[in-house]
N, C-alpha and C positions, 0 to 999 in steps of 0.2 A: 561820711562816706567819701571815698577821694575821689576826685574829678573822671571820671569815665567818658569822655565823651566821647573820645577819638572812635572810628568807626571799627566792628567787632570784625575778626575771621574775612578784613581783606589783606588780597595779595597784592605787594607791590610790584608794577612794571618794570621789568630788568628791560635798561636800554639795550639796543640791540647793538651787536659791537661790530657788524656791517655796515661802520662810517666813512670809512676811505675812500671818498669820492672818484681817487685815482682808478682804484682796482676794477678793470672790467670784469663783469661776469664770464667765468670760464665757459668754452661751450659747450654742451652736453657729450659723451662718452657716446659712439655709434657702435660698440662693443663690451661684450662682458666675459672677460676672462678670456677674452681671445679671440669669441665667439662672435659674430655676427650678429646685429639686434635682428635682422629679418631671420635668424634661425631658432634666436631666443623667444621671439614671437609663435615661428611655428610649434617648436615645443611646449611652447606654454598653454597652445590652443588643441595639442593632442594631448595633453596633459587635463584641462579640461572636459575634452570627448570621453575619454579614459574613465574621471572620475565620473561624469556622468550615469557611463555604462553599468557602472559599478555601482552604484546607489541604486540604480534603477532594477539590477539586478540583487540588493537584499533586499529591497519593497517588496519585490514577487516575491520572493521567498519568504519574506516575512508577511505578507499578506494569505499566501497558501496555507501556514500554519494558522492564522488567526480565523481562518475560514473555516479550517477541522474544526478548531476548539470554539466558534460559534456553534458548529452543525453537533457537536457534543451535548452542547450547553443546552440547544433548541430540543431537541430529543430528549434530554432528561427531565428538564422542563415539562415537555409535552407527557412524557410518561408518566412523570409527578400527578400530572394534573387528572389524568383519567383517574386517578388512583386515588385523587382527594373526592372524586365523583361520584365513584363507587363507594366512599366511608358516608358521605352523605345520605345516600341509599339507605346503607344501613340503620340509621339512624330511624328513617323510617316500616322499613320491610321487618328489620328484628324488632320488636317487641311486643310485651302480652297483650295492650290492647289493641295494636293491629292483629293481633292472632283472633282474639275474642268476636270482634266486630266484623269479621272479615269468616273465618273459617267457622268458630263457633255458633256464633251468634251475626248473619248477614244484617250490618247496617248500613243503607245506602247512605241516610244520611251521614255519618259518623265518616265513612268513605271519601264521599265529594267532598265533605270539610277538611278531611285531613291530608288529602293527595289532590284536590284542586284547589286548594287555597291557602293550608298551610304553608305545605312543602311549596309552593307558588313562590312565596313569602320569603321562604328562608332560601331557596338557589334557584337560579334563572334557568328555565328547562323549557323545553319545544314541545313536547309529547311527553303525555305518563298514558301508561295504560294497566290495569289492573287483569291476569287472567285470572279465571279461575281452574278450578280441579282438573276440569274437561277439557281445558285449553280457549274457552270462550272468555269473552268481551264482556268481566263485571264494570269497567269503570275505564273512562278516556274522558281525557282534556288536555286543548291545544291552546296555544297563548297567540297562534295565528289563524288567520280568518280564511285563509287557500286552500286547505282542502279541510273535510271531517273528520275530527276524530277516530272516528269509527274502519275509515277508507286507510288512515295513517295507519292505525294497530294491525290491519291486516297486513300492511306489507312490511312493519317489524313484524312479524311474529313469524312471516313466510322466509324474511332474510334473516332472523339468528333463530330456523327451530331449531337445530342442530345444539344449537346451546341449550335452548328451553329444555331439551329432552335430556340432556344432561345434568341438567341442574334438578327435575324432578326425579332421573336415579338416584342420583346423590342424597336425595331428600328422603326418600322411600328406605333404600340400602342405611338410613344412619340411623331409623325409627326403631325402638326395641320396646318390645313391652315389660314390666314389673312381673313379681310375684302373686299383687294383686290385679293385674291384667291393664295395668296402667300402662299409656302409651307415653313416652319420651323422645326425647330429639336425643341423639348422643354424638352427631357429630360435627365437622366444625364449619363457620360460617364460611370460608374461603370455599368449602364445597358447594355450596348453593347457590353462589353467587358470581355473577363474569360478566365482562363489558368485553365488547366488539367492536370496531369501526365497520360500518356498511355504508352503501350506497343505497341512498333511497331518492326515487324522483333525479335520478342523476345528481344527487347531493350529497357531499361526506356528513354520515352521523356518525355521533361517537352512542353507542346504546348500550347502557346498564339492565342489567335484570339482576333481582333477587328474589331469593323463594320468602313467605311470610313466616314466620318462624318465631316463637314463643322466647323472651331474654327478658328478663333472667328466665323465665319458665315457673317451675312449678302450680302448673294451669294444667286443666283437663284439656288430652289432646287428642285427636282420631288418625284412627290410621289410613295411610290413601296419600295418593300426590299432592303437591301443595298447591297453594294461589301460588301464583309471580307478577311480584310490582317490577315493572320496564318503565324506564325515562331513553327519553332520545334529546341528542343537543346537536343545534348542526354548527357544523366549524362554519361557522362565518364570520365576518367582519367584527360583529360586535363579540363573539364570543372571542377570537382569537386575542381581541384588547384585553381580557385577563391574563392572557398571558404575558402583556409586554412590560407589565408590574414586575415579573419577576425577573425580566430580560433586559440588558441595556441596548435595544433595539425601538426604534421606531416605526418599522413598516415590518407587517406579517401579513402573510394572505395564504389561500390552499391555493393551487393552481393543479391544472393536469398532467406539466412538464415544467420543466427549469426554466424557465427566459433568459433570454442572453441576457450578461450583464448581473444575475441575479443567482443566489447559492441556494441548497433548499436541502430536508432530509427528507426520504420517502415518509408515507401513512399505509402501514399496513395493515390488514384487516387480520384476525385471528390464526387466518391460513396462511399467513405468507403473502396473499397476493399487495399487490401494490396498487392504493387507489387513488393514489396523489401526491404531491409533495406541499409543506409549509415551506415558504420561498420568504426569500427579504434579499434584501442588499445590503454585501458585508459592508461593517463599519469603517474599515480600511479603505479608501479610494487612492492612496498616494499615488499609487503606479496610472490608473487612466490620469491623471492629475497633471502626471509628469509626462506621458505622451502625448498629450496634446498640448505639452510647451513647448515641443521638440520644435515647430515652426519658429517658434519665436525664440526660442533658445540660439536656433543657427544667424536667425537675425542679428542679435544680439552680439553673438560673437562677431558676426563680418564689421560691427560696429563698434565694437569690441577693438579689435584689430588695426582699426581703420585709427580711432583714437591713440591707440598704443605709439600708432609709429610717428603719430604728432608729440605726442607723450613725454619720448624717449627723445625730441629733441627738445624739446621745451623743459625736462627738468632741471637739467643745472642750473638753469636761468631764475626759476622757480623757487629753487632751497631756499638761498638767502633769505627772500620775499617773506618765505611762509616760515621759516626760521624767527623773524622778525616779529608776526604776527599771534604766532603759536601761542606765547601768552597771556595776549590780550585776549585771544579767544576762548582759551581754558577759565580765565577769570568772568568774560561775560555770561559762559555757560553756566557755570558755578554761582554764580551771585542774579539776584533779582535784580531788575534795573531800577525799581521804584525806590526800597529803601536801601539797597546795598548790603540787606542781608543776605548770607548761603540758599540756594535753591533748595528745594527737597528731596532731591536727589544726593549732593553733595553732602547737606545734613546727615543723610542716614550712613551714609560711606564712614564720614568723617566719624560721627558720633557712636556708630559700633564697634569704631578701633578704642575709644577713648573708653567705653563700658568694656571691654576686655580689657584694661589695663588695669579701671579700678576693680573689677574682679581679682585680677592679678593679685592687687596693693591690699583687696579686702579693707576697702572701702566705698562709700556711699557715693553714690549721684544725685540729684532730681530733675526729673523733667516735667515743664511745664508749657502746656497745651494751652493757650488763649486765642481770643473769639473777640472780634471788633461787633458786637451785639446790633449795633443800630446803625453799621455801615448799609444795610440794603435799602432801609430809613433814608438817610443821608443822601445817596444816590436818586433813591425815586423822588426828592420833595427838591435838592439843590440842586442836582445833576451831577455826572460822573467824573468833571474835574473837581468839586469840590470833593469829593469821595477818594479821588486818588489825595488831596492835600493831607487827609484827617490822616489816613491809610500813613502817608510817610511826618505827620507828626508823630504819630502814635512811635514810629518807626524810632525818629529820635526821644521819644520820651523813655523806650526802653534802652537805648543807648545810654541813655544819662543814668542810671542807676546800673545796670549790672555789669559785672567784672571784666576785666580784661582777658580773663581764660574761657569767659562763657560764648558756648556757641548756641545763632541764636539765626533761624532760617523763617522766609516767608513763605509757609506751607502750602498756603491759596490765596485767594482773593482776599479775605479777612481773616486770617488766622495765622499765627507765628507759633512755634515749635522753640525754648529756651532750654538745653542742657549745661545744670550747673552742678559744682564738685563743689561749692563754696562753703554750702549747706551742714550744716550737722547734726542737729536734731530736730524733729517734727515744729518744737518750738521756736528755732531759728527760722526756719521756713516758714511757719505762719508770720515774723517780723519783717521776714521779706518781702513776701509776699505782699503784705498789708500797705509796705513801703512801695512800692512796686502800683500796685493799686489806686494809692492815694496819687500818687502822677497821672495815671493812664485816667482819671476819673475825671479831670480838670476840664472844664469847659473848652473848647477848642474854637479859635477867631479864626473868620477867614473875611476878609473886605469889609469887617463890619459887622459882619455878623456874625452871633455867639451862637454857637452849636452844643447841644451840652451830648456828652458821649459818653457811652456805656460798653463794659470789656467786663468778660465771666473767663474764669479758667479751671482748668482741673490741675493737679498736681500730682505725680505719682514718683515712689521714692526706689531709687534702685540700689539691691536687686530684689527686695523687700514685695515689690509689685510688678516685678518682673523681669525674667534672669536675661531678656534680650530685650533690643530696642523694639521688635514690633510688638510683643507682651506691652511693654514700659510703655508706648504710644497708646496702647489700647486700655492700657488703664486710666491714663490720663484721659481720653476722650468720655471714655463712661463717667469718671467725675466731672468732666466740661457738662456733659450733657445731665446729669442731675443739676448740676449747678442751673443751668439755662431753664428747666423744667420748674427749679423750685422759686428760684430768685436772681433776677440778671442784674450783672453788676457785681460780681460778688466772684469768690473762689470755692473749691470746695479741694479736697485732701484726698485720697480716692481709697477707696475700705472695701473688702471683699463683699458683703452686703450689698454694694452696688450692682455686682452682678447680677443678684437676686432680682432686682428691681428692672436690671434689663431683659433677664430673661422672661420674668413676667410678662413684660411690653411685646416682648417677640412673641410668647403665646398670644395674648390677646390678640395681636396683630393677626396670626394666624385665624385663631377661632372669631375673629369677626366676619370675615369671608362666611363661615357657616352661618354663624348670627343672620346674614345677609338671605344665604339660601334656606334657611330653615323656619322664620319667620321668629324669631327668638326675642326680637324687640316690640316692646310695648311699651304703651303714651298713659301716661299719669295725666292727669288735670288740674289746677289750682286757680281757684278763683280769683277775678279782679272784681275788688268790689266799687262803687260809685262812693266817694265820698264823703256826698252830701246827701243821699236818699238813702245810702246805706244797701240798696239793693245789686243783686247780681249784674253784671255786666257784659264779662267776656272769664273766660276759660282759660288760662294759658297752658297748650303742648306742651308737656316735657317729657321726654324720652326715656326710658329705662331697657335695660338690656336684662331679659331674668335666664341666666345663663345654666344651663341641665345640673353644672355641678358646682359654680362659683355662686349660685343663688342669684338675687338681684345686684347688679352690680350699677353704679353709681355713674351716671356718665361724666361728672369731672375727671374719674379714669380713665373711657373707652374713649371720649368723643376729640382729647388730643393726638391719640392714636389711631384713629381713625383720620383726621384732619391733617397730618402727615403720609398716612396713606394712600391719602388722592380717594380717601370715601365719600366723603362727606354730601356729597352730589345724589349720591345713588342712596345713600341713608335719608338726607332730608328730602328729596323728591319720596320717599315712603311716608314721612312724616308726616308731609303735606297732605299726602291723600287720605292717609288716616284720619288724619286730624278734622278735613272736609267733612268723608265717610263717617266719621259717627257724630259730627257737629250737624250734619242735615237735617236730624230728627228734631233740633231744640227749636221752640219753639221764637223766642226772642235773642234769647244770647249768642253772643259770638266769640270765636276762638281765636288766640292770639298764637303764633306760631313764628317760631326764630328759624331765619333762614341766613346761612352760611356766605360769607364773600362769595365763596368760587360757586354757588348755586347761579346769585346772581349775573357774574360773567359769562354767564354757558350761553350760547347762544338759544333763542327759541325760551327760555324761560317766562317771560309775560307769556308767552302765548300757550305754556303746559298749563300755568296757571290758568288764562282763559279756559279752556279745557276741561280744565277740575269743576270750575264751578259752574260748566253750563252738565258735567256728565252728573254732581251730588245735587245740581238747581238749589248750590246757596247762594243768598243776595253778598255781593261783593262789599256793600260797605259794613260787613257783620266779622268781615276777616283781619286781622292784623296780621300784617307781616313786619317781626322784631330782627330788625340789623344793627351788626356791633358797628365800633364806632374805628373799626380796622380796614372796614371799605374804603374808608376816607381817602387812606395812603394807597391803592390801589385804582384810584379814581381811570377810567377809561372811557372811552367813546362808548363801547357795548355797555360797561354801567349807566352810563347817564341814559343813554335809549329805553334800556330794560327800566329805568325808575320811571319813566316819561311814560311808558305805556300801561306801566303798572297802576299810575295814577289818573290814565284815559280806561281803567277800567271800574274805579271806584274802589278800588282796594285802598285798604288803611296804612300807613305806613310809621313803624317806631322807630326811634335810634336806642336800642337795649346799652344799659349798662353805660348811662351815659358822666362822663366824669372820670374814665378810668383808660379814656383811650388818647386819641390825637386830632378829635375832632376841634373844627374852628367857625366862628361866626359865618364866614362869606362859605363854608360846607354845608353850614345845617339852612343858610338861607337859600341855596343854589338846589338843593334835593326838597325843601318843603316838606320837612316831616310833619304827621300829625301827630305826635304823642311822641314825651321825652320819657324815657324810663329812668328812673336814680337809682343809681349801684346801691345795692344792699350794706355797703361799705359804707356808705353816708349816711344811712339810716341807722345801721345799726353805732354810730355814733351820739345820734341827739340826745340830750341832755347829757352829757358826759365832757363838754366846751362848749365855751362860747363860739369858737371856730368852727365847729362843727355844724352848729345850729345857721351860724353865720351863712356858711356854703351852702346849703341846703339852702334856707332863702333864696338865693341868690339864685340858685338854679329855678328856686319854682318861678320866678320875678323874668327869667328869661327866656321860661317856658311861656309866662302868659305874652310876653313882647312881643316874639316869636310867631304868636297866636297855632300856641301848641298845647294840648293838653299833658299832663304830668302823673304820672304814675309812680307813684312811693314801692320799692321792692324789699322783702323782707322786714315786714312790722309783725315785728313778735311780741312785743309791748304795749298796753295800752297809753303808756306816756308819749310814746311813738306814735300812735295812731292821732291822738288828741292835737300835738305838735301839727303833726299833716294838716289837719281836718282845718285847723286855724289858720295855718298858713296858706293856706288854699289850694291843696295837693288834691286834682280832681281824681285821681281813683286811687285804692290801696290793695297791696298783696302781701302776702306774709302768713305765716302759721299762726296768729294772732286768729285770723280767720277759718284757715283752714290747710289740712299740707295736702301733698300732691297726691292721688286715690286714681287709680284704674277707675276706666267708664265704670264699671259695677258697681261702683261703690259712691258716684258723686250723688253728693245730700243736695235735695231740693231746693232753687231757690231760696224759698222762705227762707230756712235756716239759720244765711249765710248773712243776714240783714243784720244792720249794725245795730247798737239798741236805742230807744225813740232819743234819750236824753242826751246821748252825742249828737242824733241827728239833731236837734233844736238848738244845741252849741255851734252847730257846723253853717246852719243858719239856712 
């Protein structure tokens, strides 16, 4: 590849050709066109006022119209909604077994069930009242405790009789009898049935009634007035919040009058009359907005002004100056000062003229999205000038490989943005790339010391994954971030598939908030057994989410999606207590339970936990709490306190998953853990090298130094368990033993005991 190294997409500084030492600055022009500066000022400052006027005057105007077409919107709305109220109704008042149970055959029970508890269930209602024939009180219930039932139905029934009486014409006039002397309904339900708005108690209801009426029908029926089911709903606060679902408004409220300040449409009741208004505040404010800048508007201009006429002498003097300057400034804006790359701003300008050209040309581009992986690493462990060094080696190492035509911007903090034309088929770009890779991957020196550095990237090829740059950037990103999710260090290519896989993420992301409110996750259990006795020991928590429609879902899916959500806090404080709550009952055993970095940092966490175990009264040294070995890099003052009290409480303390993180001798000697856990990664290796066998050793050897016990994870094998047992691995987990079972289903103690002849091996 030929020498690239020279810096990508800078501009060179034209010297300024305002050398002449001789030449004074001309001095400023006190006229324009003829004209006077102090007359050019005043026009320019009525010219101002003018425009002002004028904006201020199509806000109003455009704010009057936006006010009808809310008061539109609000009202149709509003009448929508009565009218989904009233189909609700029906659902209950039309059919055969409310006819049966009600007019044929009176069942109270059957009543109360289905009009106090059902319909309860299915729509949020203030009052139901049931009449009957007579016009009397078969059935009331109230969902508030202010007044009785009984006291409410009389004063609906006194404020809409006018309708009741109407609705049981209706109901009588549509009744015909057969040839065999059969009675039938023949006419239509719009006749039986009407909602009002009244005033009750000085309060707006909105009140449905319907007559009880046989659907489909063909039921024995009598002749005679009907029942009528009445519901009342009072427009208040919490009913009127249905509405703003369907509204792009966030304040509703009834009031008796408009308030200044605020728009509203009348509520009128059946007759015409007017019993209140729904009121809000339009969405428009521009116009109060702009009136009360008018202070400061006029300030502004006498300051305004005042500068101008300094302005008007000082420009001439100024050109050259800023003449001079103009490009150095356009080039600082434009480029990063760290590695000399285009900004992101620049980038996108430049790089969307260059993707409408190969459009043009009907050819290819690609863009490639990279990510300095372990810059945040780097930063918290050496500090943020070695972070800025990596940052602008990295800077020159993509210098030294790509082209002379590639533009190649620093998007953030750790991430650069490369658009190249060079490319020509997917499998050129996997050479490049790779090329590309094997530079950026190289250990990186700074005073001595070796830094080793990791970079993920996505690829995506235009116009193939995207006909503009922000498609083109977002496909790349969605590959960066599969890539980061699967394996870092590494590139990936970006495939419509990916999509799938994000949109996935945004659901679950979503539906875990419910998970959250719904109570949808549940704790498995897996035995740790003793390795020398063979007997039970401790339980370890693990989470499962059994989702209404994805089934049980795996937490290596949800619990990184949550752990970017900022959940993990509010999920494992559930954990915990669960985990307490049903470990209370056992009688020896204890539970071991993984608690999250950011639980740890929370403030007041020792002292939840205190809490836990004096509210289930478990003994504290029966509990484990398993920390990954991610805390390490996170180290803080609130960590160290929170471990310090953790262990003035007699709680147990693991480092989970040990071998797989960034933990260091003078970390695990500084926190004092009591139990190391080995990654299932290393077990599920033994007997398959001597390497493998070798580490393992080594770990348990530093376990016992340490004077920590050691817990073997994932023994599925009995060659694996024998291996442990020998080498002095004090306790074992794994499906060997047992896999992970809801409370209901964990097997006894005994069970789980290992058999006599390992133990007498095990010594």
């Amino acid at each position: 590849m030929p020498d690239l190294s020279g810096k990508t997409d800078k501009l060179e500084l034209v010297p300024s050709v305002a050398h002449a030492a001789s030449d004074e600055p001309r001095p400023a022009n006190s006229s324009l066109f003829g004209v006077s500066s102090g007359v050019v000022i005043l026009l320019m400052f009525c010219a101002v006022i003018f425009s002002f006027g004028a904006v201020l005057f199509k806000v109003l105007v455009a704010e009057r119209e936006a006010a009808a077409r809310e008061t539109r919107s609000v009202a149709r709305v509003f009448e929508n909604h009565k009218q989904v109220l009233l189909r609700e109704m029906e659902r209950y008042a039309a059919s055969n077994a409310a006819y049966q149970n009600i007019d044929t055959n009176l069942s109270p029970d059957w009543i109360k069930t289905r009009f106090g508890v059902d319909m309860a269930l299915d729509f949020a209602h203030d009052y139901t009242v049931l009449l009957g024939r007579d016009g009397k009180v078969l059935f009331s219930s109230t969902v508030h405790g202010t007044e009785t039932a009984e006291a409410f139905s009389a004063k609906v029934g006194t404020s809409i009789s006018g309708t009741l009486d109407t609705i049981r014409r209706n109901y009588v006039d549509a009744l015909i009898r057969s040839g065999t002397d059969e009675v039938r309904f023949a006419g239509n339900l719009t006749d039986i049935s009407a909602i009002d708005i009244v005033e009750i108690n000085k309060r707006p209801y909105i009140v449905t009634a319907f007559a009880i009426v046989p659907d489909p029908g063909g039921i024995e029926m009598s002749f005679g007035p009907p029942n009528v089911l009445v519901s009342a709903f009072e427009i208040d606060a919490a009913h009127l919040s249905n509405l703003l679902s369907s509204l792009a408004l966030d304040n509703l409220k009834f009031a008796s009058d408009i308030p200044v300040s605020m728009i509203g449409t009348p509520v009128e009741n059946g007759a015409g009359s007017v019993l209140g208004y729904l009121v809000w505040y339009p969405m428009s404010q521009a116009s109060r907005i702009i009136l009360s800048s008018i202070p400061v508007l006029l300030l502004s201009l006498g300051v305004i002004l005042t500068v101008a006429l300094i302005a008007l002498r000082q420009n001439a003097n100024a050109k050259a100056r800023l003449a001079a300057r103009e490009q150095e400034a356009r080039y600082s804006a434009d480029h990063d000062s760290l590695t000399g790359f285009v900004t992101r701003g620049f980038f996108h300008t430049t790089a969307t003229k260059r993707l409408i050209l190969r459009a043009h040309q009907q050819r290819d581009a690609w863009l490639v999205y990279l990510d300095v992986d372990n810059l945040k690493q780097v930063n918290d462990i050496h500090g943020h000038t070695v972070g800025d060094s990596l940052v602008v080696a990295q800077a020159e190492r993509i210098r030294s490989v790509i082209g002379p035509s590639d533009l190649v911007a620093r998007s953030g903090g750790d991430e650069f943005l490369i658009l190249t034309d060079r490319w020509e088929t997917p499998e050129q770009a996997v050479r490049e790339a790779e090329k590309l890779f094997e530079k950026l991957s190289q250990p990186f020196d700074y005073e001595g010391k070796r830094i080793e550095t990791s970079v993920s990237a996505g690829i995506a090829r235009f116009p193939d994954h995207g006909q503009a740059l922000t498609g083109l950037i977002r496909a790349a990103d969605i590959a960066l971030q599969r890539c980061k999710m699967e394996q870092k260090s590494s590139f990936r290519i970006y495939d419509k598939r990916m999509d799938d896989h994000l949109r996935q993420r945004r659901e679950i992301r979503v539906e875990l908030d419910s998970a959250l409110r719904e109570a949808q996750f549940d704790l498995f259990y897996q035995p740790i057994i003793d390795a020398r006795s063979g007997q039970l020991a401790f339980y370890e928590a693990l989470i499962r989410w059994r989702h209404p429609f994805r089934g049980l879902v795996p937490p290596d899916l949800f619990l990184p999606i949550a752990q970017d959500a900022g959940l993990m806090p509010a999920i494992g404080a559930w954990v915990l207590e669960r985990a307490l709550c049903d470990a209370c009952s056992w009688m020896q055993t204890g539970v071991s339970v993984n608690v999250c970095s950011s639980q740890i940092q929370m403030p007041g966490f020792a002292k939840k936990v205190s809490l836990l175990l004096q509210e289930y009264d478990f003994p504290p040294d029966r509990l484990i709490l398993e920390i990954t070995e991610d805390l390490m890099l996170e180290e803080s003052a609130q960590t160290r306190e929170t471990i310090v009290r953790l262990r003035d409480l007699g709680v147990g303390l693991a480092i989970d998953d040990f071998g797989t993180g960034f933990s260091s001798l003078s970390y695990l000697h500084k926190y004092s853990f009591d139990k190391m856990k080995i990654d299932r990664s290393f077990i599920s290796r033994i007997g398959e090298d001597e390497e493998a066998d070798m580490v393992v050793r080594s770990m348990l050897s530093l376990a016992r130094v340490m004077r920590m016990q050691s817990v073997g994870e994932g023994v599925e094998t009995e060659a694996q368990r024998d291996f442990l047992v020998e080498a002095g691995c004090d306790f074992l987990q794994g499906y060997l033993f047992d896999r992970p079972l809801p409370l209901s289903e964990l097997s006894p103690p005994e069970s789980l005991r290992l058999p006599k002849a390992m133990r007498s091996a095990g010594g």
